[in-house]
C-alpha positions in Angstrom: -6.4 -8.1 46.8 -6.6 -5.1 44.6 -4.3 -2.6 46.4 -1.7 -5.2 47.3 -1.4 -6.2 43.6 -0.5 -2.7 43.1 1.9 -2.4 45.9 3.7 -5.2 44.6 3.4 -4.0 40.7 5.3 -1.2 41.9 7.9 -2.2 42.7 7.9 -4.7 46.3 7.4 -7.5 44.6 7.0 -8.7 40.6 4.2 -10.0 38.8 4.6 -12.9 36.2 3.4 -12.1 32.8 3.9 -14.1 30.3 3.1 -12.6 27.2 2.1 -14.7 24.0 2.3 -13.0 20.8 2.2 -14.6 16.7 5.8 -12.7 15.8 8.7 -10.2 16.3 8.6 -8.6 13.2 9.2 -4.9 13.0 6.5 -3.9 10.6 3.8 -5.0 12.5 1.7 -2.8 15.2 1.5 -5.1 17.8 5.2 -6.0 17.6 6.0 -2.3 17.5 3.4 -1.6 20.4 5.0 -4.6 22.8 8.5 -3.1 22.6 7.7 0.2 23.2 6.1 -0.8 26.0 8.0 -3.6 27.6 11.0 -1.3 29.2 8.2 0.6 31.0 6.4 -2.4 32.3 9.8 -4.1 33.7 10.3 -0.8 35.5 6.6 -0.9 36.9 7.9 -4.1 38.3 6.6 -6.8 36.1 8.1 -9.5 35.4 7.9 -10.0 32.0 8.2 -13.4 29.2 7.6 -12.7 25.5 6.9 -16.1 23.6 7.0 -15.8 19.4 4.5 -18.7 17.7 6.8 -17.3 13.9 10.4 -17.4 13.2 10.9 -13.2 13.1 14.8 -12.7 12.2 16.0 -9.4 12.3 13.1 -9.1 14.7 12.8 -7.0 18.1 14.5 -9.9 20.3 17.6 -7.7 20.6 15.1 -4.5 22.3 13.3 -6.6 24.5 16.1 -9.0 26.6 18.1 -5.3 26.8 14.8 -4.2 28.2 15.3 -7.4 30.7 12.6 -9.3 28.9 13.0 -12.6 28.9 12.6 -14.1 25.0 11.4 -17.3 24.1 10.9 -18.6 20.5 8.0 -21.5 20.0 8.2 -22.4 16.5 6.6 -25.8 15.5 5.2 -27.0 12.2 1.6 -27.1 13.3 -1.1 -25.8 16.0 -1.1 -29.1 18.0 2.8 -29.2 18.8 3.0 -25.2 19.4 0.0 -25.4 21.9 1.7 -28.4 23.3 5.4 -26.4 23.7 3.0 -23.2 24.7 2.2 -25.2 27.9 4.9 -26.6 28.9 6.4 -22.6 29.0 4.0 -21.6 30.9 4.2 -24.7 33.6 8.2 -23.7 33.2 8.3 -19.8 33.6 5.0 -20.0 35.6 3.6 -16.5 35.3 0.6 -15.1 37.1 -0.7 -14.3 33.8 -0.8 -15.4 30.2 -1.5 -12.2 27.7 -2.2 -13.0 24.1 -2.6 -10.7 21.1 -3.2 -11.5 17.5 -5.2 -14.5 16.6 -2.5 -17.1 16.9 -1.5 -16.7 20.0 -4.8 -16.1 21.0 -6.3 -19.4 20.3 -3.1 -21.5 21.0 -1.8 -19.3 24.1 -5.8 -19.7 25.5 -5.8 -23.1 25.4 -2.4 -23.5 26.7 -2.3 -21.4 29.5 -6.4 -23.1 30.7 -5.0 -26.3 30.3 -1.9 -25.4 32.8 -4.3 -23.6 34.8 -2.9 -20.2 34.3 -5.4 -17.0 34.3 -5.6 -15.8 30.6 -6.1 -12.2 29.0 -6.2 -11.4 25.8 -5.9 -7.7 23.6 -8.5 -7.5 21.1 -6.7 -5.3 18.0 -9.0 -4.8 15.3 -12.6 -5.5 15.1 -12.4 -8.3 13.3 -14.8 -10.7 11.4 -17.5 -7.7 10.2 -19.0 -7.9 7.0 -15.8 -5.2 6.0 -13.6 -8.5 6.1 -16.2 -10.8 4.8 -16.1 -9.1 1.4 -12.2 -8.2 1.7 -10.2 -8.8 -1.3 -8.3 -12.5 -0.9 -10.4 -13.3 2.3 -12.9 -16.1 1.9 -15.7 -15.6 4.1 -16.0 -19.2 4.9 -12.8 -19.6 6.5 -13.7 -15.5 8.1 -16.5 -17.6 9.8 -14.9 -20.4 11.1 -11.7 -18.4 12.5 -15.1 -16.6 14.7 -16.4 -19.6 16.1 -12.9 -20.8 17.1 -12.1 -17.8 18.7 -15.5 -16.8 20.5 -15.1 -20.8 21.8 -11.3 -19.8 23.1 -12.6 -16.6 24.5 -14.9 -18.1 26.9 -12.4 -19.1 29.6 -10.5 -15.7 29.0 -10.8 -13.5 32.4 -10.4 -10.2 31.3 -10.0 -8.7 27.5 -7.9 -5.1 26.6 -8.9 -3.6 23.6 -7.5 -0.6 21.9 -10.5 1.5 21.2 -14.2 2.2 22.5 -15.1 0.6 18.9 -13.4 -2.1 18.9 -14.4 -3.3 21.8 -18.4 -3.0 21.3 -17.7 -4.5 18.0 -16.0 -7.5 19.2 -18.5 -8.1 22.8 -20.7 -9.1 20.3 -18.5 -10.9 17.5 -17.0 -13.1 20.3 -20.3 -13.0 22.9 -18.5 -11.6 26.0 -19.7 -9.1 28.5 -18.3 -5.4 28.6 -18.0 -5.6 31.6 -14.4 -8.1 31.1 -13.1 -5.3 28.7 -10.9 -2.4 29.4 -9.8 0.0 27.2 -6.4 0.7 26.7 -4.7 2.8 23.4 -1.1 2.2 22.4 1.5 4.6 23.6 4.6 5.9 21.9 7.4 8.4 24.1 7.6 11.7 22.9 11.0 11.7 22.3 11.4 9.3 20.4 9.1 10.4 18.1 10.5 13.7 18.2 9.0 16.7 16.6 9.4 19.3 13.3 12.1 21.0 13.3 13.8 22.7 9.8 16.8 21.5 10.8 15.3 17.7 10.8 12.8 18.3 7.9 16.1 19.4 5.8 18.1 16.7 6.4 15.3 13.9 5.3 14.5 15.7 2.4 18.5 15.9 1.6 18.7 12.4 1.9 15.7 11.7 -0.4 16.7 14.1 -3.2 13.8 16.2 -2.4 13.7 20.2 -2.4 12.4 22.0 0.4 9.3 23.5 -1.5 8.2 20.1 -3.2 4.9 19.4 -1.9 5.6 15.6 -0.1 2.3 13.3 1.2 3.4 10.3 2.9 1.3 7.1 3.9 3.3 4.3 6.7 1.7 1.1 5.9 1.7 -2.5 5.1 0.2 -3.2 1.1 -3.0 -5.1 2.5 -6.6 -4.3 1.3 -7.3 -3.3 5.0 -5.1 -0.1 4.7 -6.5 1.2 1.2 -3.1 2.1 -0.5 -4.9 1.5 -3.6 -7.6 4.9 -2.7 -4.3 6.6 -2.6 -2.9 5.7 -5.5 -6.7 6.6 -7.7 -6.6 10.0 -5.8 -3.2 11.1 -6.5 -3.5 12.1 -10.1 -6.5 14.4 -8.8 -3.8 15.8 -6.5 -0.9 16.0 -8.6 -3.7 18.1 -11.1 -3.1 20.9 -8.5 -0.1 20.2 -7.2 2.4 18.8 -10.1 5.5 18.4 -8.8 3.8 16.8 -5.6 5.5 13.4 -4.5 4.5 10.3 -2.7 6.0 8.4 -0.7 5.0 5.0 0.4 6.8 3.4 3.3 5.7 -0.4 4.5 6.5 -3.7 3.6 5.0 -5.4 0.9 1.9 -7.4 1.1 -1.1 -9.0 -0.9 -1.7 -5.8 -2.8 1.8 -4.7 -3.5 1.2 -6.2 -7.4 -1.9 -3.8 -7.9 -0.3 -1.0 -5.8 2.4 -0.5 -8.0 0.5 -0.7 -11.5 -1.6 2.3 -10.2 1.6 4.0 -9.3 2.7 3.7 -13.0 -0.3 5.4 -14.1 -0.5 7.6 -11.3 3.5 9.5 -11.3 6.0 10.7 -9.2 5.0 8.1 -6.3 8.0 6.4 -4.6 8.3 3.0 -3.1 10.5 3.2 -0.3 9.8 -0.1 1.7 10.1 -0.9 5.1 11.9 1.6 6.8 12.8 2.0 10.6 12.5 5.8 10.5 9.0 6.5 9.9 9.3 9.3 12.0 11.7 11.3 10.3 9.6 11.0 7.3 7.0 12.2 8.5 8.6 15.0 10.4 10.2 16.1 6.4 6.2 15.6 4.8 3.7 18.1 4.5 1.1 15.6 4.7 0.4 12.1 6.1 -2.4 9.9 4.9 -4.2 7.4 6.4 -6.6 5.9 3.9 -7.4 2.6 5.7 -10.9 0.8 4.8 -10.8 0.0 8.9 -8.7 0.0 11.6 -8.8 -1.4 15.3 -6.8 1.9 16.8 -4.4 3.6 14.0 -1.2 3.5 15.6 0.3 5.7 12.6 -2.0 8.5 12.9 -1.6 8.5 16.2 2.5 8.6 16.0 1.9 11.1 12.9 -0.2 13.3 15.9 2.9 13.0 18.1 5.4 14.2 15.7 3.4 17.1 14.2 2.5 16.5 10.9 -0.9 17.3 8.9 -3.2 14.2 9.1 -5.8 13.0 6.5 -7.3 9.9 7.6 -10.2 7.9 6.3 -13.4 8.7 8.8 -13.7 4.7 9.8 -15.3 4.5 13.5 -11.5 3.4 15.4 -9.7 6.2 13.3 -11.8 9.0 14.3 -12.2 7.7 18.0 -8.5 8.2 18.2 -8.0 11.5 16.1 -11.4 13.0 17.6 -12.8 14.7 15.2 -12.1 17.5 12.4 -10.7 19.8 15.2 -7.4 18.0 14.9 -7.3 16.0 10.9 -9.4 15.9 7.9 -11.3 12.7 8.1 -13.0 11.3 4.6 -15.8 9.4 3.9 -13.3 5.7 3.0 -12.8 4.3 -0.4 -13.7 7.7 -2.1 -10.8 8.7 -4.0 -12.0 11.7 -5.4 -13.0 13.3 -1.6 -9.0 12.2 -0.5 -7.5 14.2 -3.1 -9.5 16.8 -2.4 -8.3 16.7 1.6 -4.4 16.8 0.6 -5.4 19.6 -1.8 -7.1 21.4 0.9 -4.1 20.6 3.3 -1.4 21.3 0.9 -3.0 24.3 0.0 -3.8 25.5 3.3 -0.7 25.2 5.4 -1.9 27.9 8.3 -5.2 25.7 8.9 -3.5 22.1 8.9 -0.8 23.8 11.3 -3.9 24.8 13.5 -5.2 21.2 13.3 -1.6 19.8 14.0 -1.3 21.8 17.7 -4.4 20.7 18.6 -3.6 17.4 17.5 -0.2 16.8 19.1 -2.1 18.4 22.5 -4.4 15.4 22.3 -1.4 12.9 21.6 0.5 14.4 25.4 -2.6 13.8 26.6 -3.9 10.8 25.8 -1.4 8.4 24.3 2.2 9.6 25.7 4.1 5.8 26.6 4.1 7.0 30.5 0.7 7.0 30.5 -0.6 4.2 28.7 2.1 1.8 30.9 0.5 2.9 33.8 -3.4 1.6 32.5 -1.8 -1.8 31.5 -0.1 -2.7 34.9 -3.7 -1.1 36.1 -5.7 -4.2 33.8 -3.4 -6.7 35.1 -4.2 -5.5 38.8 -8.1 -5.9 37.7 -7.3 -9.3 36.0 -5.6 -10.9 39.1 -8.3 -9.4 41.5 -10.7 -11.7 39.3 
Protein backbone atom coordinates (compact mmCIF):
# COMPACT_ATOMS: atom_id res chain seq x y z
CA UNK A 1 0.00 0.00 0.00
CA UNK A 2 3.00 2.18 0.65
CA UNK A 3 3.73 3.47 -2.84
CA UNK A 4 0.09 4.08 -3.73
CA UNK A 5 -0.30 6.28 -0.57
CA UNK A 6 2.28 8.32 -1.98
CA UNK A 7 0.99 8.44 -5.43
CA UNK A 8 -2.07 9.77 -4.15
CA UNK A 9 -0.37 12.22 -1.40
CA UNK A 10 0.97 13.75 -4.39
CA UNK A 11 -1.21 14.91 -5.78
CA UNK A 12 -3.87 11.96 -7.65
CA UNK A 13 -5.87 11.73 -4.94
CA UNK A 14 -6.07 13.44 -1.20
CA UNK A 15 -5.58 12.11 2.06
CA UNK A 16 -7.91 13.04 5.08
CA UNK A 17 -6.14 14.38 8.00
CA UNK A 18 -7.77 15.67 10.56
CA UNK A 19 -5.57 17.45 12.80
CA UNK A 20 -6.42 17.92 16.65
CA UNK A 21 -4.57 20.49 18.33
CA UNK A 22 -5.34 22.37 22.24
CA UNK A 23 -5.23 26.16 20.53
CA UNK A 24 -4.61 28.84 17.78
CA UNK A 25 -2.73 31.06 19.64
CA UNK A 26 0.22 32.79 18.01
CA UNK A 27 2.70 32.55 20.81
CA UNK A 28 2.79 29.08 21.02
CA UNK A 29 5.35 26.57 19.03
CA UNK A 30 3.07 24.17 17.94
CA UNK A 31 0.53 26.73 16.78
CA UNK A 32 3.37 28.55 14.92
CA UNK A 33 4.73 25.08 13.63
CA UNK A 34 1.02 23.88 12.14
CA UNK A 35 0.66 27.03 10.06
CA UNK A 36 3.82 27.15 8.71
CA UNK A 37 3.32 23.94 7.66
CA UNK A 38 -0.20 23.57 6.60
CA UNK A 39 0.02 25.57 3.03
CA UNK A 40 2.73 22.97 2.10
CA UNK A 41 0.91 19.93 3.20
CA UNK A 42 -2.44 21.13 1.14
CA UNK A 43 -0.11 21.42 -1.80
CA UNK A 44 1.39 17.80 -1.16
CA UNK A 45 -2.19 16.95 -1.58
CA UNK A 46 -3.54 16.44 1.80
CA UNK A 47 -6.52 17.16 2.69
CA UNK A 48 -6.36 18.86 5.76
CA UNK A 49 -9.01 19.71 9.10
CA UNK A 50 -7.57 21.72 12.03
CA UNK A 51 -9.91 21.26 15.28
CA UNK A 52 -9.04 23.95 18.33
CA UNK A 53 -10.15 22.23 21.99
CA UNK A 54 -9.46 26.70 23.39
CA UNK A 55 -11.17 29.75 22.28
CA UNK A 56 -7.75 31.47 20.43
CA UNK A 57 -9.07 35.01 19.10
CA UNK A 58 -6.83 36.86 17.11
CA UNK A 59 -5.49 33.34 16.53
CA UNK A 60 -4.08 31.75 13.19
CA UNK A 61 -7.70 30.79 11.73
CA UNK A 62 -7.38 33.60 9.14
CA UNK A 63 -3.61 31.73 7.76
CA UNK A 64 -4.98 28.44 7.73
CA UNK A 65 -8.66 28.51 5.65
CA UNK A 66 -6.43 30.99 3.09
CA UNK A 67 -4.11 28.07 3.09
CA UNK A 68 -7.46 25.91 2.19
CA UNK A 69 -7.52 24.43 5.70
CA UNK A 70 -10.61 23.63 6.76
CA UNK A 71 -11.11 25.30 10.60
CA UNK A 72 -13.23 23.94 13.14
CA UNK A 73 -13.54 25.31 16.78
CA UNK A 74 -14.61 22.54 19.67
CA UNK A 75 -14.90 24.52 22.73
CA UNK A 76 -16.91 22.87 25.60
CA UNK A 77 -16.79 23.45 29.32
CA UNK A 78 -15.31 20.08 30.18
CA UNK A 79 -13.34 16.94 28.84
CA UNK A 80 -16.43 14.71 28.52
CA UNK A 81 -18.57 17.12 26.14
CA UNK A 82 -15.28 18.14 23.99
CA UNK A 83 -14.35 14.39 23.49
CA UNK A 84 -17.98 13.83 22.72
CA UNK A 85 -18.09 16.91 19.90
CA UNK A 86 -14.32 15.49 18.99
CA UNK A 87 -16.20 12.42 17.62
CA UNK A 88 -18.80 13.45 16.15
CA UNK A 89 -16.05 15.66 13.83
CA UNK A 90 -14.36 13.03 13.05
CA UNK A 91 -17.50 10.66 12.03
CA UNK A 92 -18.51 14.13 10.02
CA UNK A 93 -15.24 15.15 8.16
CA UNK A 94 -14.11 11.52 8.20
CA UNK A 95 -10.46 11.75 7.73
CA UNK A 96 -8.07 8.87 7.15
CA UNK A 97 -6.16 10.08 10.02
CA UNK A 98 -6.58 11.85 13.40
CA UNK A 99 -3.14 13.84 14.40
CA UNK A 100 -2.91 15.23 17.85
CA UNK A 101 -0.31 17.43 19.50
CA UNK A 102 -0.21 18.90 22.94
CA UNK A 103 -1.65 16.97 25.77
CA UNK A 104 -5.26 18.07 25.32
CA UNK A 105 -5.86 17.05 22.20
CA UNK A 106 -3.93 14.18 22.74
CA UNK A 107 -5.86 12.45 25.34
CA UNK A 108 -9.36 13.80 24.09
CA UNK A 109 -8.54 13.55 20.25
CA UNK A 110 -7.21 9.68 21.11
CA UNK A 111 -10.15 8.67 22.58
CA UNK A 112 -12.31 10.21 20.14
CA UNK A 113 -10.90 9.29 16.96
CA UNK A 114 -10.64 5.03 18.64
CA UNK A 115 -13.98 5.31 19.54
CA UNK A 116 -15.02 6.36 15.79
CA UNK A 117 -12.70 4.02 14.65
CA UNK A 118 -10.35 6.34 13.03
CA UNK A 119 -6.33 5.48 12.96
CA UNK A 120 -4.70 7.99 15.48
CA UNK A 121 -1.06 9.64 15.50
CA UNK A 122 0.16 11.75 17.79
CA UNK A 123 3.49 14.43 17.94
CA UNK A 124 5.32 14.08 20.99
CA UNK A 125 6.84 17.92 21.71
CA UNK A 126 8.72 18.02 24.72
CA UNK A 127 9.93 15.19 26.88
CA UNK A 128 7.69 15.56 29.30
CA UNK A 129 7.00 14.19 32.85
CA UNK A 130 11.10 13.81 33.89
CA UNK A 131 12.14 14.65 37.21
CA UNK A 132 13.07 18.45 35.44
CA UNK A 133 9.12 18.94 35.63
CA UNK A 134 8.60 17.06 38.79
CA UNK A 135 10.48 19.71 40.78
CA UNK A 136 9.37 22.70 38.24
CA UNK A 137 8.35 25.76 39.94
CA UNK A 138 4.14 25.85 40.24
CA UNK A 139 4.01 22.17 39.01
CA UNK A 140 2.88 19.63 41.63
CA UNK A 141 4.33 16.38 41.00
CA UNK A 142 1.20 14.58 41.92
CA UNK A 143 -0.91 15.91 39.37
CA UNK A 144 2.81 15.53 36.89
CA UNK A 145 2.08 11.79 37.71
CA UNK A 146 -1.28 11.35 37.05
CA UNK A 147 -1.27 13.48 33.64
CA UNK A 148 1.57 10.19 32.73
CA UNK A 149 -0.58 7.45 33.47
CA UNK A 150 -3.51 9.08 31.49
CA UNK A 151 -1.52 9.64 28.73
CA UNK A 152 0.70 6.36 28.47
CA UNK A 153 -3.14 4.63 28.83
CA UNK A 154 -4.27 7.00 25.63
CA UNK A 155 -1.10 6.21 23.90
CA UNK A 156 -1.63 2.57 23.70
CA UNK A 157 -4.10 2.48 20.78
CA UNK A 158 -2.02 5.31 18.98
CA UNK A 159 -0.50 3.71 15.55
CA UNK A 160 2.38 5.70 14.99
CA UNK A 161 4.02 8.75 17.09
CA UNK A 162 6.25 11.92 15.43
CA UNK A 163 8.49 13.47 17.64
CA UNK A 164 10.71 16.43 17.16
CA UNK A 165 14.00 15.29 18.27
CA UNK A 166 16.24 12.01 18.76
CA UNK A 167 15.84 13.03 22.61
CA UNK A 168 12.60 13.42 22.90
CA UNK A 169 11.67 10.54 21.61
CA UNK A 170 13.91 8.01 23.69
CA UNK A 171 12.79 9.96 26.58
CA UNK A 172 9.20 9.65 26.07
CA UNK A 173 9.36 5.49 24.56
CA UNK A 174 9.93 5.01 28.05
CA UNK A 175 7.77 7.75 29.90
CA UNK A 176 4.63 6.47 27.85
CA UNK A 177 5.94 2.59 27.35
CA UNK A 178 5.86 2.46 23.49
CA UNK A 179 8.22 0.83 21.06
CA UNK A 180 10.72 2.91 18.91
CA UNK A 181 9.97 1.33 16.44
CA UNK A 182 6.12 3.49 16.18
CA UNK A 183 8.32 6.77 16.32
CA UNK A 184 9.57 8.89 13.55
CA UNK A 185 11.52 11.80 13.84
CA UNK A 186 10.59 14.80 12.37
CA UNK A 187 11.99 18.70 13.30
CA UNK A 188 9.92 21.74 12.62
CA UNK A 189 10.53 23.67 9.50
CA UNK A 190 10.45 27.37 8.88
CA UNK A 191 10.91 28.91 4.89
CA UNK A 192 13.90 30.85 4.38
CA UNK A 193 12.34 33.67 3.21
CA UNK A 194 10.31 34.37 5.54
CA UNK A 195 12.72 34.44 7.97
CA UNK A 196 14.89 36.38 5.88
CA UNK A 197 18.50 37.17 6.72
CA UNK A 198 20.99 40.27 8.08
CA UNK A 199 21.16 42.71 6.13
CA UNK A 200 22.34 46.61 7.39
CA UNK A 201 19.67 47.92 5.67
CA UNK A 202 17.20 45.62 7.92
CA UNK A 203 19.32 45.73 11.10
CA UNK A 204 18.96 49.71 10.80
CA UNK A 205 15.63 50.02 10.45
CA UNK A 206 14.67 47.72 13.71
CA UNK A 207 17.10 49.43 15.69
CA UNK A 208 15.36 52.94 14.36
CA UNK A 209 12.27 51.84 15.39
CA UNK A 210 13.39 50.77 18.90
CA UNK A 211 15.42 53.89 19.70
CA UNK A 212 18.53 51.94 19.56
CA UNK A 213 22.05 53.06 18.02
CA UNK A 214 23.79 50.98 15.73
CA UNK A 215 26.87 50.35 18.05
CA UNK A 216 24.70 49.39 21.30
CA UNK A 217 25.49 46.10 22.12
CA UNK A 218 21.62 44.33 21.89
CA UNK A 219 21.01 40.39 23.33
CA UNK A 220 17.60 39.24 22.66
CA UNK A 221 15.71 36.08 24.10
CA UNK A 222 11.97 35.09 22.08
CA UNK A 223 10.06 33.36 24.81
CA UNK A 224 7.08 32.71 26.85
CA UNK A 225 7.79 33.82 30.97
CA UNK A 226 7.51 30.00 32.13
CA UNK A 227 10.11 28.32 34.47
CA UNK A 228 10.71 25.88 31.47
CA UNK A 229 12.48 28.71 29.39
CA UNK A 230 14.79 30.11 32.24
CA UNK A 231 14.18 33.89 31.69
CA UNK A 232 15.06 34.28 35.19
CA UNK A 233 19.11 32.77 34.40
CA UNK A 234 18.96 35.62 32.09
CA UNK A 235 17.93 38.24 34.09
CA UNK A 236 20.88 36.90 37.24
CA UNK A 237 23.49 36.90 34.37
CA UNK A 238 22.86 40.23 32.80
CA UNK A 239 24.43 42.52 35.44
CA UNK A 240 27.67 40.16 34.89
CA UNK A 241 27.31 41.24 31.29
CA UNK A 242 26.34 44.70 31.49
CA UNK A 243 29.92 44.75 33.89
CA UNK A 244 31.63 44.50 30.48
CA UNK A 245 29.36 45.76 28.37
CA UNK A 246 27.39 48.89 29.95
CA UNK A 247 25.39 50.35 27.64
CA UNK A 248 24.34 46.66 26.61
CA UNK A 249 20.40 46.13 26.26
CA UNK A 250 17.99 43.39 26.52
CA UNK A 251 15.29 42.74 25.06
CA UNK A 252 12.70 40.27 25.93
CA UNK A 253 9.96 39.37 23.51
CA UNK A 254 7.06 36.72 24.58
CA UNK A 255 4.00 36.80 26.17
CA UNK A 256 3.62 36.75 29.75
CA UNK A 257 3.38 33.75 31.77
CA UNK A 258 3.70 32.22 35.47
CA UNK A 259 7.06 33.93 35.93
CA UNK A 260 6.44 37.29 34.39
CA UNK A 261 6.03 38.66 38.40
CA UNK A 262 9.63 37.45 39.25
CA UNK A 263 10.99 38.23 35.72
CA UNK A 264 10.46 41.66 35.99
CA UNK A 265 11.69 42.25 39.74
CA UNK A 266 15.10 40.95 38.52
CA UNK A 267 14.92 43.26 35.62
CA UNK A 268 14.63 46.24 38.13
CA UNK A 269 17.75 45.17 39.66
CA UNK A 270 19.36 44.02 36.77
CA UNK A 271 19.05 47.53 34.14
CA UNK A 272 18.51 48.53 30.80
CA UNK A 273 16.31 45.27 30.03
CA UNK A 274 13.22 45.92 27.98
CA UNK A 275 9.91 44.20 28.02
CA UNK A 276 8.60 44.18 24.64
CA UNK A 277 5.76 41.50 24.72
CA UNK A 278 4.44 39.41 22.26
CA UNK A 279 5.46 40.43 19.03
CA UNK A 280 4.82 39.05 15.43
CA UNK A 281 8.21 40.07 14.21
CA UNK A 282 10.59 38.01 16.00
CA UNK A 283 12.61 37.78 13.09
CA UNK A 284 13.41 41.23 12.52
CA UNK A 285 14.66 41.45 16.02
CA UNK A 286 16.73 39.09 15.80
CA UNK A 287 18.13 40.05 12.48
CA UNK A 288 18.93 43.96 14.42
CA UNK A 289 20.66 41.81 17.75
CA UNK A 290 24.04 40.93 18.16
CA UNK A 291 23.04 38.06 20.19
CA UNK A 292 20.15 35.62 20.86
CA UNK A 293 19.82 33.67 23.99
CA UNK A 294 18.32 30.62 24.67
CA UNK A 295 18.51 29.85 28.30
CA UNK A 296 15.75 27.23 28.62
CA UNK A 297 16.02 24.62 31.72
CA UNK A 298 14.72 21.98 28.76
CA UNK A 299 13.26 21.91 25.55
CA UNK A 300 11.63 19.20 23.34
CA UNK A 301 13.20 20.82 19.87
CA UNK A 302 14.00 24.72 20.22
CA UNK A 303 12.10 26.18 17.53
CA UNK A 304 13.73 29.69 18.31
CA UNK A 305 17.23 28.71 18.09
CA UNK A 306 16.55 27.04 15.23
CA UNK A 307 14.69 30.23 13.44
CA UNK A 308 17.57 32.43 15.14
CA UNK A 309 20.00 29.67 12.91
CA UNK A 310 17.96 30.63 9.78
CA UNK A 311 18.14 34.21 10.06
CA UNK A 312 21.90 34.58 11.08
CA UNK A 313 22.20 35.69 14.32
CA UNK A 314 24.82 34.64 17.16
CA UNK A 315 23.30 31.82 19.34
CA UNK A 316 23.91 31.11 23.06
CA UNK A 317 21.78 28.37 24.13
CA UNK A 318 21.58 26.36 27.33
CA UNK A 319 23.49 22.79 26.55
CA UNK A 320 20.04 20.79 27.50
CA UNK A 321 20.02 17.27 25.43
CA UNK A 322 17.03 18.61 22.54
CA UNK A 323 18.88 22.08 22.23
CA UNK A 324 22.10 20.78 21.31
CA UNK A 325 20.68 17.88 19.09
CA UNK A 326 19.30 20.66 17.04
CA UNK A 327 22.17 23.31 17.18
CA UNK A 328 24.93 20.38 16.98
CA UNK A 329 27.44 21.23 18.84
CA UNK A 330 29.93 24.29 19.60
CA UNK A 331 30.82 24.41 15.79
CA UNK A 332 27.68 26.47 15.23
CA UNK A 333 26.55 28.32 19.15
CA UNK A 334 27.92 28.53 22.55
CA UNK A 335 26.02 26.05 24.54
CA UNK A 336 26.10 26.38 28.61
CA UNK A 337 25.97 24.17 31.23
CA UNK A 338 21.67 25.39 32.27
CA UNK A 339 20.74 27.38 35.22
CA UNK A 340 24.39 28.75 35.65
CA UNK A 341 24.12 32.38 35.35
CA UNK A 342 27.52 33.25 35.84
CA UNK A 343 28.77 30.72 32.75
CA UNK A 344 25.82 32.69 30.43
CA UNK A 345 27.20 35.96 31.00
CA UNK A 346 30.28 34.88 30.34
CA UNK A 347 28.97 33.38 26.69
CA UNK A 348 27.34 36.86 25.61
CA UNK A 349 30.66 38.43 26.82
CA UNK A 350 32.56 36.12 24.79
CA UNK A 351 30.12 36.63 21.79
CA UNK A 352 29.74 40.30 22.16
CA UNK A 353 33.29 40.58 22.41
CA UNK A 354 34.19 38.35 19.71
CA UNK A 355 32.15 39.26 16.67
CA UNK A 356 34.59 37.48 13.93
CA UNK A 357 34.15 34.05 15.82
CA UNK A 358 30.30 34.20 16.53
CA UNK A 359 30.08 35.29 12.63
CA UNK A 360 32.09 31.96 12.01
CA UNK A 361 29.61 30.05 14.19
CA UNK A 362 26.61 31.89 12.50
CA UNK A 363 27.61 30.47 8.65
CA UNK A 364 28.10 27.26 9.79
CA UNK A 365 24.99 27.54 11.60
CA UNK A 366 22.59 28.90 9.03
CA UNK A 367 24.37 26.01 6.60
CA UNK A 368 22.89 23.43 9.00
CA UNK A 369 19.47 25.27 9.14
CA UNK A 370 19.23 24.88 4.73
CA UNK A 371 20.06 21.70 5.38
CA UNK A 372 18.18 20.26 7.90
CA UNK A 373 15.09 22.32 8.83
CA UNK A 374 14.23 24.56 5.56
CA UNK A 375 9.93 24.20 5.46
CA UNK A 376 10.37 22.25 1.85
CA UNK A 377 11.97 19.67 3.52
CA UNK A 378 10.46 19.00 6.67
CA UNK A 379 6.75 18.86 4.58
CA UNK A 380 8.07 16.28 2.64
CA UNK A 381 9.04 13.86 6.00
CA UNK A 382 5.49 14.54 7.43
CA UNK A 383 3.37 13.55 4.25
CA UNK A 384 6.33 10.60 4.39
CA UNK A 385 4.90 9.51 8.37
CA UNK A 386 1.41 9.67 7.23
CA UNK A 387 2.31 7.29 4.22
CA UNK A 388 4.07 4.93 7.15
CA UNK A 389 0.95 5.48 9.38
CA UNK A 390 -1.69 4.38 6.81
CA UNK A 391 0.49 1.39 5.60
CA UNK A 392 0.05 0.29 9.36
Amino acid sequence: MGRSVWREIRGVAAVRVLYVIDSLNRVGGAEQGLVAMAPQLVRAGVQLDVAYLKESPGGFQPELTAAGVGVFGVHHPNRARTAAALRRLVRERRPELVHTTLYESDVLGRAAALAAGTPVVSSLVNSSYGPEHLHARGLSPWKVRAAQVVDAATAQGTRRFHALTRHVAGAMTRRLRISPDRIDVVPRGRDPELLGSVTPERRAAVRAALELSEDTPVVLAAARQQYQKGLDVLLEAWPQVRRSAPEAVLLLAGSPGAETARLRALAETAGNVRFLGPRGDVFDLMAASDAFAVPSRWEGLGSAAMEAMGVGVPLVCSDVPALRETVGSEDYARLVTPERPAELAAALVETLDDPAAAAVRVKSARARFLTSFTLHQVSGRMVEFYERALRR
